[in-house]
N, C-alpha and C positions, 0 to 999 in steps of 0.2 A: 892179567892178560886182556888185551881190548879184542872186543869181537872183529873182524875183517868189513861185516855185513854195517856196524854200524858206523865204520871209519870213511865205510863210503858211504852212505847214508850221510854222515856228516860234511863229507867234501862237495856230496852233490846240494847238498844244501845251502853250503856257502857260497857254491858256484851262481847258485839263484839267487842269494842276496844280494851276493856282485853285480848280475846281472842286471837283475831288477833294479839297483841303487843307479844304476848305469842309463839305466831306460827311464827312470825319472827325472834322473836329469836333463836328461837329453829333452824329453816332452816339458820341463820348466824351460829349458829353453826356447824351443818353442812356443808354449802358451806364452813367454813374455814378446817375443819377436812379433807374434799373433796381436796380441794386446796394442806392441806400439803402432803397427800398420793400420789398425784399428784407425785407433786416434788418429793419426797422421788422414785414413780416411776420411772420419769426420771432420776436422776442420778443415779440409779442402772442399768436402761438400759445402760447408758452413759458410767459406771464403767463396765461393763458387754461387751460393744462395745473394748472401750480400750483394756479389756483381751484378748479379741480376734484377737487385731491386732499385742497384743504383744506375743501372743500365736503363729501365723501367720511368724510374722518376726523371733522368735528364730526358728520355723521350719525351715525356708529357712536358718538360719545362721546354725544349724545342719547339714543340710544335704550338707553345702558349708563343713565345717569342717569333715563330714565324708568323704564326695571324696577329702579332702588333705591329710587323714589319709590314706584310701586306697591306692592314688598315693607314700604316704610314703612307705606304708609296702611295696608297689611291688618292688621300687627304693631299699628299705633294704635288699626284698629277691634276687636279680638281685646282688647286692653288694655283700651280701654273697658268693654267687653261685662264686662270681670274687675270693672273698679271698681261698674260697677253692681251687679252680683250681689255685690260684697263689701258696697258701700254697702246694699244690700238683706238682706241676712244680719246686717249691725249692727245696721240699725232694728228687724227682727224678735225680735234677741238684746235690746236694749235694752225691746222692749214685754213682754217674757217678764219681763225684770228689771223691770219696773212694777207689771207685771200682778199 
């Protein structure tokens, strides 16, 4: 004859291993969903780091290439300024040899 006391004892017992098996799964799936957001985090951080170093570096390479463009223009308008004054020195020489 089984005891009554231990049949439920036994059934509430299996209820919490069910239980339990039931809540661990559910928290493994969690901790993996956890896990992958994680990552997914970090290489966005990661991707997000890189932009900014390559954001970083073409700034400085900008602003090297703006001040050769400036020392250009000036060195173009300084050249000009030569040609006209030569151009203006010939026509002079040339109306001397007319004149």
């Amino acid at each position: 004859m089984s005891d009554p006391t231990a049949d439920r004892l036994q059934l509430i017992q299996a209820d919490l291993a069910a239980i339990l098996g039931q809540r661990l799964a559910e928290l493994n799936s969690v901790v993996r969903e956890t896990e992958t957001l994680t990552r997914r985090i970090l290489s966005a951080e990661m991707e997000l780091e890189r932009g900014q170093a390559t954001a970083a570096r073409l700034r400085a390479e900008l602003a090297e290439v703006e001040a050769k463009i400036a020392a250009l223009d000036g060195d173009n308008t300084r050249d000009q300024r030569r040609l006209a004054a030569l151009q203006a020195e010939a026509q002079d020489l040339a109306a001397e040899a007319d004149g």
